[in-house]
C-alpha positions, 0 to 999 in steps of 0.5 A: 897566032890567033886568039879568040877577042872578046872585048867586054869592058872597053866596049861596054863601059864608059871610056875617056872622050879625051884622046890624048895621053897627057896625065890629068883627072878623068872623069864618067868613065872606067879607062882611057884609050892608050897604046903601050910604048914600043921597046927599044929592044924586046927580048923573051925571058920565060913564058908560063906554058900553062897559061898560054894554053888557058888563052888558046896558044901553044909552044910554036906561038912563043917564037913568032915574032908576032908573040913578041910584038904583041906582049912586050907592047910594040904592036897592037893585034888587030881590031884591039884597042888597048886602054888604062883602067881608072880608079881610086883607093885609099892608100895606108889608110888615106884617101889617095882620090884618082889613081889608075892603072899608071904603069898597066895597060890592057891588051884585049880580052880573050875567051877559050874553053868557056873562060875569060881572060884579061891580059895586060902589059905591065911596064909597057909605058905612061898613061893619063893615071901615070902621075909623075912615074913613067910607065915602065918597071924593071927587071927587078920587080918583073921577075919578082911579079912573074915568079910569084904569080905563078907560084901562088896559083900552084899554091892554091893561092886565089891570084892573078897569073902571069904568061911572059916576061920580056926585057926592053931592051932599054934602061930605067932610072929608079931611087930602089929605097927612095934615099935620093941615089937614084940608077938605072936598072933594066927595063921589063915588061909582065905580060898579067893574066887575070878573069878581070883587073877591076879593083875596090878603087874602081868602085870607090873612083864613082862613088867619091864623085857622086857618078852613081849612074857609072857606078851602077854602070860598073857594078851591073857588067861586073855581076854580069861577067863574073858573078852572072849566078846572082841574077840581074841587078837589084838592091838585093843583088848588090848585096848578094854581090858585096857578100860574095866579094867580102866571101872571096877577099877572106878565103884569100887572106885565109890562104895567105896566112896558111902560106906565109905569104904578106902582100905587103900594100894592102891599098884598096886599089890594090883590092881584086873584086874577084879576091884575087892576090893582084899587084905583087910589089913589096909582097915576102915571106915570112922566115921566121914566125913573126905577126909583126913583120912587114916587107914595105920599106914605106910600112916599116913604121906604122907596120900597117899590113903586118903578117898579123893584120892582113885579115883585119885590113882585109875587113877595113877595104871591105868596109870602104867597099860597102861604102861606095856601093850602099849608094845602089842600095842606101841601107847600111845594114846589109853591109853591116852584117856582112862586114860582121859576119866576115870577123866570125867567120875568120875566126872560125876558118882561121881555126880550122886552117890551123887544125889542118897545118896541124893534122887535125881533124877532129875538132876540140873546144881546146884548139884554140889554146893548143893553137895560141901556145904554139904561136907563143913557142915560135915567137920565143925564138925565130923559128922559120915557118916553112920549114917547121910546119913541113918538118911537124909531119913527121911527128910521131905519137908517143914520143912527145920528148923528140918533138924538139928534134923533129922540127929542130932544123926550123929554128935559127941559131939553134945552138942558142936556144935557151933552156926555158924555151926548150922547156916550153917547146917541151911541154907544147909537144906534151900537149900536141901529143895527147891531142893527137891521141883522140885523132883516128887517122894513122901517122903515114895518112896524117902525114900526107894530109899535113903535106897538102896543106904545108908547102916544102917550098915557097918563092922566098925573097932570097931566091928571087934576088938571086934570080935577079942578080943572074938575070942581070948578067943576062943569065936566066936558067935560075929564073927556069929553075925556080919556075919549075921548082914552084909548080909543085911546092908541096912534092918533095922533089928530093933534087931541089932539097937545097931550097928546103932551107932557112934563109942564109945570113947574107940575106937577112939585112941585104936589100932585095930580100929583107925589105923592099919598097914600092918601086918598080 
C-alpha cells in the first residue's frame, strides 16, 4: 500500500512543544503530536471505494494487512506523524475557549490527481483536547457518521467524506442520553476524508488569546492551500478570504434546507473553513415538514439549531469569524458588509432553491407568496417532506382537483385529515396550477428536472438505527445495502422502493431515530 504523503499542516504550523499526552491548555500552536491507541481487535466493516481510489488505492489494498493497521490506528505509516489539531468555538451560543480535536486524530496528508486529502481516525483514542472523554466512539455514532458522509457527498451536499469503518474489537461505556444509565456499547473507529479539517474555532483559539502572529500564521497557509486564486496575504486578501468562506457556509446551508438535512450542533468548532458539512453527531432528517424541529437531545429546549434557523446560526459563526480575523485587518466594515450581504443573498438563493423544488423556471414577483402558502399547508398537517417534494413531480397541469392525490402518500394519517386543510391544500394546488401555466417547459422535462433537485431517498434516522441494531448482531449487509442505495438518491431504483416510505410508527418516539444526543 503506497500513498503519496504530503504533510503541509504539521510541518508548517506551529506544533506543541510538550510531548506528552496529558489533557491541558495548549498554547502558540495549531496541534499537538499524538498517536492513536492500538485496537484490541481491528476489524473491516465497509470501505467506500470511491474514496480509496480519490487517495490513490484500489480494492487489493483493502485486504492487506497494512490497510487495517493504518486505518483502525494500530500502526503509524512510515515517515508520519499523527497529531490532534487545537481550537476553540462557541458552543450553543457560549464561549466554550479550548477544545480541540478530543476524539480525532489526524493521519497525514495525501495528494493524487492534483487533490489533497486530509485523513484522520475518528475514535482512535485520547489527546490533550480530550477533557474528561476518552478518545473512542462507538458503533453506533460510527455507522451513523459513516453512512451520511457519503450520502451527502452523492447528495451534492459540500461534505467531509468517509473511506472505512472498522470495529475495535473493544467495549466503550456511554450514558447514549445522559440520564446517569451509563453501558457499554462497541467501540469503532471512521477513517474521515476531507481537503483539510481546519475549522472557525481554530481561528477563534488565536484570536481570544491575542496570538496574532498564529493567527496570521493559520490564516496564510490556509489561503495558501486551499483559497491560493486569492493571491498572497494582505489586509484585502483576508477580506476576500472571509467573503469566500461566508460564500461557501450559504451554499451549504442552502443544500442543507433543500435536502431536509439538520446537522443538529451548529458550534463554531463545528464550522469547516471550506463549508463543508463536518462533524455528524446528532444531525436527522426532517419526516414531517417542521422549521421547529431538532435532532440534539441537549437542544431540545432552547431549539437553537432548528430546521429553521440553521441559516440564521449560519450567519451568527460567521459573525464570530469575522471577529477573529478583523484582527489581521482592524476595520469592521468589510466584514460588515459581508456579513449583510450574506442575508440578502439567502434570501435571494433560498427563493430560487425553492422554484427549483418546485419546477419553476421562470421567475415571478409572486413566488414567494406561492412558496410561503406552501409551507403554511405542510405545517397544517405532518406532511413528510421527502416524499411530497418527489411525489409533486408527477403533477400535471389542468388538473389542480388531483393535487391532493398526487401527493397523498406524503401525509401521516391521511384518513384524519380535516376538511378545511383539505380545503386550503385545494386551493394552493389551484394557485400551483395557474403558476405553472406561464412555464414553458413540458410536464416530462419539468419532471425530470424536479427529480435532480428532489432526492427519492435520504439516510433517515430510522434506516440508520436499523442498520446498527444488525451491525450489533454482527450482521452488516444493511449497512452495504444502505451504502448502495445512497450513491443514487435521486434514481428511481424501483428495487429499493421499500425506503421510499414515511417513517414507520415504531420509530417516532424510539431513541436513535427521534432524538439523539452528542455522544458518541
Amino acid at each position: 500500500m503506497k500513498l503519496n504523503i504530503k504533510d503541509t499542516f504539521s510541518k508548517e504550523l506551529p506544533s506543541d512543544s510538550n510531548q506528552i499526552n496529558s489533557r491541558r491548555k495548549v498554547f502558540e500552536a495549531t496541534h499537538s503530536y499524538v498517536k492513536p491507541k492500538p485496537p484490541k481487535d481491528p476489524k473491516l466493516v465497509h470501505t467506500s471505494n470511491q474514496i480509496l481510489n480519490e487517495i490513490g488505492l484500489d480494492s487489493p489494498d483493502i485486504n492487506s494487512d497494512e490497510f487495517i493497521s493504518i486505518f483502525s490506528g494500530a500502526k503509524v505509516y512510515p515517515k508520519t506523524r499523527p497529531y490532534a489539531m487545537a481550537y476553540a468555538g462557541h458552543q450553543f451560543g457560549n464561549w466554550a475557549g479550548q477544545l480541540g480535536d478530543g476524539r480525532a486524530i489526524n493521519l497525514f496528508e495525501i495528494e493524487h490527481n492534483n487533490k489533497r486529502w486530509a485523513l484522520q481516525l475518528k475514535g482512535a483514542g485520547e489527546t490533550p483536547y480530550s477533557r474528561q472523554g476518552d478518545g473512542l466512539a462507538v458503533l453506533r455514532s460510527s455507522v451513523r457518521e459513516y453512512l451520511c458522509s457519503e450520502a451527502m457527498f452523492y447528495l451534492g451536499v459540500p461534505t467531509t467524506r468517509a473511506l472505512s469503518l472498522m470495529l475495535s474489537g473493544e467495549n466503550v461505556l456511554r450514558d447514549m442520553l445522559y440520564d446517569g444509565n451509563a453501558d457499554y456499547e462497541k467501540g469503532a473507529i471512521v477513517s474521515r476524508v476531507a481537503p483539510s479539517f481546519i475549522r472557525f474555532g481554530n481561528f477563534e483559539l488565536f484570536a481570544a488569546r491575542n496570538d496574532i502572529k498564529n493567527l496570521k500564521k493559520l490564516t496564510d497557509y490556509t489561503i495558501k492551500y486551499f483559497y491560493p486564486e486569492l493571491g498572497k496575504p494582505s489586509k484585502e486578501t483576508y477580506i476576500m478570504f472571509f467573503r469566500e468562506v461566508a460564500n461557501r457556509t450559504l451554499k451549504m446551508i442552502i443544500h442543507w434546507q433543500r435536502v431536509g438535512f439538520v446537522h443538529g450542533v451548529m458550534n463554531t468548532d463545528n464550522m469547516s473553513i471550506l463549508g463543508l458539512t463536518i462533524d455528524y453527531g446528532p444531525y436527522g432528517w426532517l419526516e414531517g415538514f417542521d422549521f421547529g424541529w431538532t435532532p440534539n437531545t441537549t437542544d431540545k429546549q432552547n431549539k437553537r439549531y432548528r430546521y429553521g434557523n440553521q441559516p440564521n446560526i449560519g450567519l451568527w459563526n460567521l459573525l464570530q469569524l469575522a471577529n477573529a480575523l478583523y484582527a489581521l485587518v482592524e476595520e469592521a466594515e468589510p466584514f460588515e458588509t459581508i456579513l449583510n450581504q450574506y442575508q440578502t443573498d439567502f434570501e435571494a438563493k433560498s427563493l430560487q432553491m425553492m422554484r427549483s423544488k418546485l419546477g419553476l423556471e421562470i421567475q415571478d414577483e409572486n413566488d414567494a407568496k406561492l412558496i410561503s402558502d406552501l409551507e403554511d399547508c405542510l405545517l397544517q398537517w405532518e406532511t413528510d417532506m421527502t416524499i411530497f417534494f418527489r411525489l409533486l413531480s408527477n403533477y400535471k397541469k389542468g388538473f389542480s382537483d388531483k393535487g391532493v392525490d398526487i401527493v397523498y402518500d406524503a401525509f401521516y394519517k391521511p384518513e384524519d385529515l380535516k376538511e378545511a386543510i383539505l380545503k386550503q391544500w385545494k386551493v394552493w394546488f389551484k394557485k400551483y396550477d395557474q403558476r405553472l401555466h406561464k412555464e414553458i417547459l413540458s410536464a416530462t422535462d419539468r419532471k425530470a428536472k424536479m427529480n435532480r433537485i428532489n432526492p427519492k431517498y435520504v439516510l433517515r434516522n430510522y434506516m440508520a438505527q436499523l442498520a446498527i441494531d444488525e451491525a450489533n448482531k454482527n450482521k452488516y449487509d444493511l449497512i452495504n445495502e444502505l451504502f448502495e442505495l445512497l450513491k443514487k438518491p435521486y434514481d428511481e431504483q424501483p428495487l429499493n422502493e421499500k425506503w421510499f416510505a414515511k417513517r414507520p410508527e415504531w420509530a417516532r418516539h424510539k431513541v436513535g431515530c427521534s432524538m439523539l444526543s452528542c455522544s458518541s
